[in-house]
C-alpha positions as CSV (number, residue, x, y, z in Angstrom):
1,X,102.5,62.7,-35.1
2,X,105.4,61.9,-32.8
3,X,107.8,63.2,-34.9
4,X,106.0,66.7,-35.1
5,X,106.5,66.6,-31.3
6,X,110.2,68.4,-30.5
7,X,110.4,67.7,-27.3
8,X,110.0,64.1,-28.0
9,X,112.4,64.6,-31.2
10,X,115.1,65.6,-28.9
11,X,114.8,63.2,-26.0
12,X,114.5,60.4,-28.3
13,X,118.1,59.1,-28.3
14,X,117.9,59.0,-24.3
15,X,114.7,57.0,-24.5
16,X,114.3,54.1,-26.3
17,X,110.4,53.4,-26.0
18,X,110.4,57.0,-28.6
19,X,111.5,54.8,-30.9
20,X,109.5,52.2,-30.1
21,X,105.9,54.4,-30.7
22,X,107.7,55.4,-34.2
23,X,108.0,51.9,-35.5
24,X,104.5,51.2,-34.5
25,X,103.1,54.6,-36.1
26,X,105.1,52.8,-39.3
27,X,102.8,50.4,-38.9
28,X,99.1,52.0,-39.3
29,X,97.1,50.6,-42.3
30,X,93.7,50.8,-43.7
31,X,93.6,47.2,-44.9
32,X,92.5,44.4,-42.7
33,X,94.8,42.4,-41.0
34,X,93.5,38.9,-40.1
35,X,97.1,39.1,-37.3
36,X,95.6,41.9,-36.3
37,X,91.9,41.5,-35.0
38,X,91.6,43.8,-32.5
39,X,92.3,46.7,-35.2
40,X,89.2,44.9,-37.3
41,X,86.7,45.2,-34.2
42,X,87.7,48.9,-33.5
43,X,87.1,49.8,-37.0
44,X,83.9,48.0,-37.0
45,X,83.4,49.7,-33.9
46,X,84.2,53.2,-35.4
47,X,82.4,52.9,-38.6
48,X,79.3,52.1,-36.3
49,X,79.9,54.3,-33.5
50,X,81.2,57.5,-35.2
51,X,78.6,59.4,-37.0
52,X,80.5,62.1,-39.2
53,X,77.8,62.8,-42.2
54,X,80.5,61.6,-44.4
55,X,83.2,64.1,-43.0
56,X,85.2,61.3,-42.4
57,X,86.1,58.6,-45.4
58,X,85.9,56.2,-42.9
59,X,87.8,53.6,-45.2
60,X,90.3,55.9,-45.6
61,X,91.3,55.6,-41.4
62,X,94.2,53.1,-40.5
63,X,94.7,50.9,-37.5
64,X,97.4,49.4,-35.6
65,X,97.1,48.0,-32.1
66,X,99.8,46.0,-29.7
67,X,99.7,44.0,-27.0
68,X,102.2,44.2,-24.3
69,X,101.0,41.7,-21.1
70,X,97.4,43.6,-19.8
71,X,98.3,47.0,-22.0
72,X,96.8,47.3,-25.3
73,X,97.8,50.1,-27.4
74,X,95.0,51.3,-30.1
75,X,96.8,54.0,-32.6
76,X,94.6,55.7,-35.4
77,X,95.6,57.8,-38.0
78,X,92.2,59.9,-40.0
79,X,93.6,62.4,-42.0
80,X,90.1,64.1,-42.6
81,X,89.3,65.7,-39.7
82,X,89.4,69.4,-40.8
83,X,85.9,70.0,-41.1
84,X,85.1,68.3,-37.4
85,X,85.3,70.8,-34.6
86,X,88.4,70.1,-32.6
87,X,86.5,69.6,-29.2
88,X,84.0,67.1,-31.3
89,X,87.2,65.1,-32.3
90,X,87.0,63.2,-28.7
91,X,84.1,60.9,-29.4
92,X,86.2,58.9,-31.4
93,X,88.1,58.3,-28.3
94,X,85.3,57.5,-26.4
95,X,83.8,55.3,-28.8
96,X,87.4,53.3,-29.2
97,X,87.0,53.3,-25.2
98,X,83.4,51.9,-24.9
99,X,84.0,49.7,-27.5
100,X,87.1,48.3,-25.3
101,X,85.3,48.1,-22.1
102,X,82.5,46.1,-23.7
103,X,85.3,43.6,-25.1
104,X,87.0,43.3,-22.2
105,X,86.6,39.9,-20.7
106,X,87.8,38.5,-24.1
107,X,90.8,41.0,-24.4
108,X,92.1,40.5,-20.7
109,X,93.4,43.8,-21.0
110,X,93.5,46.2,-18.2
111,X,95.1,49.0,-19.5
112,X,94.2,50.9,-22.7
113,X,96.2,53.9,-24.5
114,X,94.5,54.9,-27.5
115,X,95.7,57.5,-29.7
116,X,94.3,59.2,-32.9
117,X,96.5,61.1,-35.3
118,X,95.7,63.9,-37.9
119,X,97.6,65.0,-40.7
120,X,100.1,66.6,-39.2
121,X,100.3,66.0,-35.5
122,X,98.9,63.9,-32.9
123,X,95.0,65.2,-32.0
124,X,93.6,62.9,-28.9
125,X,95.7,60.8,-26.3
126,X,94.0,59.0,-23.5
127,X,95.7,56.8,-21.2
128,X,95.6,55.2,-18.1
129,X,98.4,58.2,-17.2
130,X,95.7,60.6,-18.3
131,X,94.4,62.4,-21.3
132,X,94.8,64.9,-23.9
133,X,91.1,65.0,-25.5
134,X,91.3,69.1,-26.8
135,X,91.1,67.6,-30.2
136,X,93.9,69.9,-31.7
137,X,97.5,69.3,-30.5
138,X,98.1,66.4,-28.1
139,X,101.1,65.2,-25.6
140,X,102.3,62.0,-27.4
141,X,104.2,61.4,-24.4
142,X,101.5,59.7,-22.5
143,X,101.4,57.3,-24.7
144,X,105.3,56.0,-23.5
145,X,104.9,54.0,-20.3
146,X,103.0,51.8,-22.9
147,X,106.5,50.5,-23.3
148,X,108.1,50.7,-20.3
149,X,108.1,46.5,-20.1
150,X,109.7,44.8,-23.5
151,X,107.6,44.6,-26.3
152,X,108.0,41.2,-27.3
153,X,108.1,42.0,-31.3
154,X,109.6,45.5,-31.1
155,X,112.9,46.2,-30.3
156,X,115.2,45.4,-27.9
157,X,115.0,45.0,-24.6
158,X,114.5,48.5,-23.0
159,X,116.6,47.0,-19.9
């Protein structure tokens, strides 16, 4: 998780859009959102897509996604991922990707960041600013130009 992340710990009260992921990793739930619809088609997505032989409670995994102009931001948190091989972790990712690309006339969105947290720490990153897919430890800080335009329900203004 972010906050497991020093460096991001540290440069957190030079950059605002820090504190901007934090509030939205506040935000993850497992219960359905009808505000939030895009979470509902990943998780159908992911409980279709994602064959774990019950490794993963898949009702147990919360959503939260944003919007910000043609960005869409997809955060996960599975706490269950223990018994998965780290480099098997990433098909989660690519399913939340294929899932994206097949919606994307209807989302308009150009740009995804998707992110999956553990436990403990973040686990897979994949942006348009590249990726962290190892499956064990990954740079949270791709995920941050996400916010580099204001977030219209976030914070203020990063200007």
């Amino acid at each position: 998780m972010i906050w497991g992340n020093y460096f991001l710990e540290d440069e957190e009260k030079n950059d605002l859009r820090i504190t901007y992921l934090k509030q939205d990793m506040d935000r993850l739930t497992s219960k359905s959102d009808a505000e939030d619809a895009i979470s509902e088609l990943i998780k159908q997505c992911v409980d279709l897509g994602v064959d774990s032989d019950g490794e993963i409670n898949k009702n147990a995994i919360k959503y939260f996604t944003r919007r910000n102009g043609k960005k869409l931001l997809v955060l996960l948190e599975i706490k269950d991922l223990k018994g998965i091989e780290p480099s098997s972790r990433r098909v989660i990712v690519d399913v939340i990707a294929e899932c994206l690309d097949y919606l994307n006339d209807e989302l308009n969105v150009n740009k995804y960041y998707i992110c999956v947290e553990g436990n403990w720490n973040t686990l897979l990153v994949k942006t348009p600013n590249g990726s962290d897919l190892g499956g064990k430890y990954a740079d949270d800080a791709l995920l941050l130009p996400f916010y580099n335009e204001y977030v219209k329900d976030s914070l203020p203004s990063l200007e």
